[in-house]
N, C-alpha and C positions, 0 to 999 in steps of 0.2 A: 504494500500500500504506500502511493506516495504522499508527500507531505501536501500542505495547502502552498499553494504562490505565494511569493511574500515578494514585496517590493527592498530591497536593501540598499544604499549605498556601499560599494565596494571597497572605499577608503575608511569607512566607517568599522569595518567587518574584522579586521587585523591592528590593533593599537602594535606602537613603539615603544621598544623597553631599551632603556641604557643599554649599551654594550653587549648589545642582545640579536640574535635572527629569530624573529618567531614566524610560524606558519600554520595556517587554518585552510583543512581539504574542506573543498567545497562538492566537489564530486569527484568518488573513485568510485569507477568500474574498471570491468577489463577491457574497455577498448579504449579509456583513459580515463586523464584526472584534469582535474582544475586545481588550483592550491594558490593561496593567498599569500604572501612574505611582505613581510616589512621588514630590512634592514636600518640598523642606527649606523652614523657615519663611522667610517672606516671598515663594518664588518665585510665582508664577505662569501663566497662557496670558492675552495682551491677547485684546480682543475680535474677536469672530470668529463666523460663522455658520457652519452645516454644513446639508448640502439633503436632512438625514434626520433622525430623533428618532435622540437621544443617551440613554443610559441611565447615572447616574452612580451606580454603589456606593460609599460610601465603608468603606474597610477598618481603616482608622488613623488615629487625630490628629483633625482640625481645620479643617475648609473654607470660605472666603465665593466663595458663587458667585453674579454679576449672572447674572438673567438680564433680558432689555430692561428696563433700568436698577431694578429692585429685587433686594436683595440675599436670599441662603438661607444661613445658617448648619448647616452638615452637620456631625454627628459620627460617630464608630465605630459603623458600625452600619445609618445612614442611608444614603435613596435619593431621586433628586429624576430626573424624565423633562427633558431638555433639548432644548425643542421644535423642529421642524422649521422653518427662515430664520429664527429669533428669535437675535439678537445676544446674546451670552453671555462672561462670563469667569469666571476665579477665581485666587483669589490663597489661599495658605498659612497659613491664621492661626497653626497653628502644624503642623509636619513631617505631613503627611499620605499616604498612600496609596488610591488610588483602583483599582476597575477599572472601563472605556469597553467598552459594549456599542454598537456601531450597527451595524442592522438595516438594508440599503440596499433596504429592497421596500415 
């Protein structure tokens, strides 16, 4: 059974903790997930692949994201696809919020 609609602000959905990454699924299945982050500045994800396109919204603030070793600067607003086995990170430039779409098909 599913839930009722609700209407939500997205920036609203994931608060910012000091020196903190937190994250709120918004939907897991098996053919993917949504997941909410907010970054406080400077934090981070080291590098890392994933065996599916990533889809990176950014909601808030300020992002540098490698992707195989050239950087993207993302602000409020932005979106950048994070490709399928290609090595990837990002760090905080300054407090940011993101939402992760991946698609597993």
């Amino acid at each position: 059974m599913s839930s009722e609609p609700k209407v939500s602000s997205l920036t609203d959905l994931v608060d910012y903790q000091d020196g903190s990454v937190v994250s709120k699924t918004l939907i897991k299945k098996e053919t993917g997930t949504v997941t909410l982050f907010a970054f406080d500045q400077g934090q981070g994800l080291s590098e890392h692949t994933a065996p599916f396109d990533a889809l990176v919204c950014v909601l808030d603030g300020e992002v540098e994201i490698m992707i195989s070793g050239n950087p993207y600067v993302l602000k409020t607003g932005e979106m950048i696809i994070l490709p399928v086995n290609e090595p990837h990170s990002l760090k905080a430039v300054r407090r940011f919020k993101m939402m992760l779409t991946m698609i597993r098909s």
